[in-house]
C-alpha positions in Angstrom: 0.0 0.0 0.0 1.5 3.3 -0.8 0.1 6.3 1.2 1.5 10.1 0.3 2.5 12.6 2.8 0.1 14.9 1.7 -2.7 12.3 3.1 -0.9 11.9 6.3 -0.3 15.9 6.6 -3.5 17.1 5.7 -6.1 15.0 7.1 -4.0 12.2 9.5 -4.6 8.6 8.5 -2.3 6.5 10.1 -2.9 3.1 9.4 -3.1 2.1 13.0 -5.6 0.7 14.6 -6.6 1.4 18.0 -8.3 -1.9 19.2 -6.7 -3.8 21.1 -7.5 -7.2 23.7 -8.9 -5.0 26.8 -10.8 -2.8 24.1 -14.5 -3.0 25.4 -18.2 -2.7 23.2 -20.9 -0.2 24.5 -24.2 0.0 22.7 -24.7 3.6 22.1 -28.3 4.7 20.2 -28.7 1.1 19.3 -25.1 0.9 17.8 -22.2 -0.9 18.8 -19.1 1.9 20.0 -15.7 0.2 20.7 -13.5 1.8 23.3 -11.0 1.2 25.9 -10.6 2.9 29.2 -7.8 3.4 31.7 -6.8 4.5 35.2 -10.6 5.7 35.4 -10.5 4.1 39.2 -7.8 6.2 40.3 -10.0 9.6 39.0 -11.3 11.7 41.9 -14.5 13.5 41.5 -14.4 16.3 39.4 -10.7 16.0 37.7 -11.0 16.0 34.4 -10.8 12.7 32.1 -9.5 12.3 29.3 -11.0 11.9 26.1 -9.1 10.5 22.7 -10.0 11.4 19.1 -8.0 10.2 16.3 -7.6 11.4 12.9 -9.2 10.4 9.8 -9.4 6.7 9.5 -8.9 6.1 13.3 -5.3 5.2 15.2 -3.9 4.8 18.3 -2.1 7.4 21.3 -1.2 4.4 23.1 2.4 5.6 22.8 1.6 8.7 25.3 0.0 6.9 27.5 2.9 5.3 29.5 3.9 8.8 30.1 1.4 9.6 31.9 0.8 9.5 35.8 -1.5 7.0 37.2 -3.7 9.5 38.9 -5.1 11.0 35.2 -7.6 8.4 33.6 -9.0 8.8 30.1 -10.9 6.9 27.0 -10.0 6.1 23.7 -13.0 5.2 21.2 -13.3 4.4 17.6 -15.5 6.5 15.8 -19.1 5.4 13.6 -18.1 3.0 11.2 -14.3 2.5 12.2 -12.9 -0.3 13.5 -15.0 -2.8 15.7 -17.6 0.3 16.1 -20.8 0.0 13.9 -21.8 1.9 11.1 -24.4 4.1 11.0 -26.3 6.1 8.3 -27.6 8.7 10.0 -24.6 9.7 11.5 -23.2 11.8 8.6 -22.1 15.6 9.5 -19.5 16.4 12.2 -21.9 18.0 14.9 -24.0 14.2 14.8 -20.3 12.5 15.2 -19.7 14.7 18.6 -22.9 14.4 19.6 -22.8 10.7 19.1 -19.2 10.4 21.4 -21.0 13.0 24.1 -23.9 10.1 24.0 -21.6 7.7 24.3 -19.6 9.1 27.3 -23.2 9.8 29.3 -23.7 6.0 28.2 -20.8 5.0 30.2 -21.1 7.4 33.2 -18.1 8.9 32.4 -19.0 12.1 33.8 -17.3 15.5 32.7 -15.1 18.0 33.2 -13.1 16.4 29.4 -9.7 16.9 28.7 -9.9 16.6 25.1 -7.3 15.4 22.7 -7.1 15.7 19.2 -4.8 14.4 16.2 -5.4 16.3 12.7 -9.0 16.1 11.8 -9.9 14.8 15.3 -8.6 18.9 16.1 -11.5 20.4 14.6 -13.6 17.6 16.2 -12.9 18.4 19.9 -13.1 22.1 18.3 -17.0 21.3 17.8 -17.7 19.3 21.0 -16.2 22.6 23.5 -18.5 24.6 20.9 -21.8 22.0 21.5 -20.4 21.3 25.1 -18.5 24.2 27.0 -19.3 23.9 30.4 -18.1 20.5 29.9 -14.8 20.5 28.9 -12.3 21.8 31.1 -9.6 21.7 28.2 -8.1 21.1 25.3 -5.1 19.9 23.6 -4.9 19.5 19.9 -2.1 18.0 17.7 -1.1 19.1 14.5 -4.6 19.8 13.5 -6.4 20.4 10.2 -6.7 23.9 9.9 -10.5 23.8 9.5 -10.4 28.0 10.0 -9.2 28.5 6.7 -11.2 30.6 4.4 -11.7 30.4 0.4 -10.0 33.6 0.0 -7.2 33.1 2.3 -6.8 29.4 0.3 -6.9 31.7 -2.9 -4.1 33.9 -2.0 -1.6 31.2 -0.5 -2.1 29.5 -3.8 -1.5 32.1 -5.9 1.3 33.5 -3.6 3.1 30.1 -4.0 3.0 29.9 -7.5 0.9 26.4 -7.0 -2.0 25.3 -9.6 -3.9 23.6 -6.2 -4.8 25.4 -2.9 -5.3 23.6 0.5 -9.1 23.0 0.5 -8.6 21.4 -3.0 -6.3 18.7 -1.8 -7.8 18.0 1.4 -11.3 16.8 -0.8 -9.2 14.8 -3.6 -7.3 12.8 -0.8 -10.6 12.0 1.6 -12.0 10.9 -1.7 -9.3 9.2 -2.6 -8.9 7.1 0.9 -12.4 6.5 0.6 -12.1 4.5 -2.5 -9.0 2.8 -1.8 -9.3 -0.8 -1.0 -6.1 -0.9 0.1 -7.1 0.3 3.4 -9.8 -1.1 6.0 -13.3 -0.5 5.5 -13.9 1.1 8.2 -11.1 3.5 7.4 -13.0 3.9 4.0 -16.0 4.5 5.8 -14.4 7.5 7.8 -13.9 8.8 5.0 -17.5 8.6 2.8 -18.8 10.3 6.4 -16.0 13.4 6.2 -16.4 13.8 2.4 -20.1 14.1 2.9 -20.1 16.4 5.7 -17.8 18.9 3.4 -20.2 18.3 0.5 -22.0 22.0 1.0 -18.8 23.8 1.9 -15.3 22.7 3.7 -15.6 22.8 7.3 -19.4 24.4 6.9 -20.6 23.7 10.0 -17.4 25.7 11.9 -17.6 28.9 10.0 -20.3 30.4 12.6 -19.0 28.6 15.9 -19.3 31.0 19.4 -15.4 31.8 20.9 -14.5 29.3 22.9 -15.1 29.7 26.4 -12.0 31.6 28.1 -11.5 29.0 31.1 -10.8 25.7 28.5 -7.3 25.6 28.6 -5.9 25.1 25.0 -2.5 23.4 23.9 -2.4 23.5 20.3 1.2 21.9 18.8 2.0 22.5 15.2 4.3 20.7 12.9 5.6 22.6 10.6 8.5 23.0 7.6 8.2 19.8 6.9 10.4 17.2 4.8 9.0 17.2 1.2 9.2 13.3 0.5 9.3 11.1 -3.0 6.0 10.2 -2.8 4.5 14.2 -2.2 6.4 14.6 -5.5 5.5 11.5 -7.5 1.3 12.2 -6.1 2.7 16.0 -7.5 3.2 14.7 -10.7 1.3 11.8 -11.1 -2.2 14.1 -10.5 -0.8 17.3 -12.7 -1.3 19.3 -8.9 1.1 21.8 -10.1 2.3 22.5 -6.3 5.6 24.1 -5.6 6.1 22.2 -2.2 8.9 24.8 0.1 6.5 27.7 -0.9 3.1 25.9 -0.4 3.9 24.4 2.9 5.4 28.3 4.1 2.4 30.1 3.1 -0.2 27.2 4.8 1.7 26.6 7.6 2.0 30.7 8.4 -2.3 30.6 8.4 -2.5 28.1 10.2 -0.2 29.4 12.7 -2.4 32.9 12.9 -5.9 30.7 13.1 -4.9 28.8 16.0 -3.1 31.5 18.1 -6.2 33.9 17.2 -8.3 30.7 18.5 -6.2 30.7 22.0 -5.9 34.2 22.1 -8.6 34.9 24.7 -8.4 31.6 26.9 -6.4 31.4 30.0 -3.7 28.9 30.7 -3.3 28.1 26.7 -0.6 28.1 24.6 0.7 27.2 21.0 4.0 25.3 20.4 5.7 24.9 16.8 8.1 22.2 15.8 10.0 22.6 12.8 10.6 20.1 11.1 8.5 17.2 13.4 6.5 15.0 11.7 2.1 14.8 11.6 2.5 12.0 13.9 3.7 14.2 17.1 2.6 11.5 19.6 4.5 9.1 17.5 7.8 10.8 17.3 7.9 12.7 20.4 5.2 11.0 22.9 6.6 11.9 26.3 6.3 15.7 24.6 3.1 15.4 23.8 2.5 13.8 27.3 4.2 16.2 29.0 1.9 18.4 27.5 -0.9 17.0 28.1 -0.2 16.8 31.8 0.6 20.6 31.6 -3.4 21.3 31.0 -4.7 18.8 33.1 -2.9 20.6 35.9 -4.0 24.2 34.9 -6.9 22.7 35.8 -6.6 21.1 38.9 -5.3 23.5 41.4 
């Protein structure tokens, strides 16, 4: 199988699966939700919990997790249609997909405040729930995530500016189309997919353009990747689709908006922070886990005083 770079940067499949033997079914609106839980008996009432969501496709942040303390407990869950976690039709925009997770976490008494974490797509996911959900979420950390802020004539200008033929928001929908046709990867990682590609049908990221501020006390970590490594296959997809991108300039003109979205996102809330890591890869909690950890741990405590 031979995923591009532009997949993993952009939207965050890695073809890892989360389930594991002590991963756990929950009927949830007469669906089947896979998930795994730990440390939750060491959690004292009201700390916050945390609360896993992967990018496209699903994936693991078990390698975080031996990083952290025994006293924090949190939940990782495949989403609708990934993994061992049924599929379900009517669970097709973004705002359903939180509100199908908050169902599931009232399913299992897991009782707020959340500690939210987020890899790529699964940013603007945990973006949505602190929008549906703010007085229960007492923070947030996301990981390299999908700029979902970016607007059609700030996508415009970056293009032209980089001398590219394709903008951001044009790549994004030919590779969640493209996983979501490819046989060469899981069906439920297809499946992911068909629901994303749907839910950007009317517009990209429609259902964030209108979103309330987020509410000041949610801590927010946000950790950016950026000048990356331009690889052999980002230049063979390059050629191969006529894209027309010129990669050093592209990725400097992106990166640079994304930068501004999410520090004008944090720019309000207390106890948040952005950090940028040139050169790192999209898998953070892959490369540097006891960072992201570290991190992690960092908001957890801004909470509990």
């Amino acid at each position: 199988m031979k995923l591009f770079t532009f997949l993993l940067l952009i939207i965050g499949y890695l073809p890892t699966s989360a389930q594991h033997s002590d991963s756990k079914l929950v009927s949830v609106e007469g669906k089947k939700m896979s998930y795994k839980t730990f440390n939750l008996e060491n959690r004292k009432d009201g700390e916050p919990i945390l609360v896993f969501e992967a990018g496209l496709g699903g994936g693991t942040f078990d390698p975080i997790l031996r990083y952290l303390p025994a006293n924090i407990g949190g939940i990782e869950y495949e989403r609708t249609g990934v993994g061992n976690s049924d599929a379900d039709p009517k669970v097709l925009s973004d705002s359903q997909l939180v509100e199908r997770l908050h169902s599931m976490l009232q399913t299992l008494n897991i009782k707020p405040p959340y500690l939210l974490v987020g890899h790529s797509i699964g940013g603007p996911y945990i973006r949505l729930f602190a929008a549906k959900f703010p007085h229960e979420v007492s923070g947030l950390v996301l990981s390299d995530p999908t700029d979902f802020m970016l607007t059609k004539e700030e996508d415009e200008r970056a293009r032209i500016k980089s001398e590219s033929k394709t903008g951001y928001r044009e790549i994004s929908t030919i590779i969640i189309k493209s996983l979501s046709q490819n046989k060469n990867v899981s069906q439920g990682t297809r499946n992911d997919a068909i629901r994303a590609l749907n839910s950007n049908s009317k517009g990209f990221f429609i259902e964030y353009t209108d979103l309330p501020a987020l509410n000041k006390d949610i801590a927010t970590t946000v950790i950016i990747s950026y000048n990356k490594y331009i690889e052999t296959p980002d230049e063979e997809l390059n050629k191969n689709l006529n894209l027309g991108i010129n990669f050093k300039a592209w990725w400097k003109e992106y990166d640079n908006l994304r930068i501004q979205h999410f520090s004008d996102l944090i720019k309000d809330n207390d106890n948040s922070k952005i950090i940028l890591l040139p050169k790192y890869s999209h898998g953070i909690h892959y490369q540097n886990p006891e960072l992201v950890a570290k991190l992690i741990v960092d908001n957890y405590k801004s909470y509990v005083k």
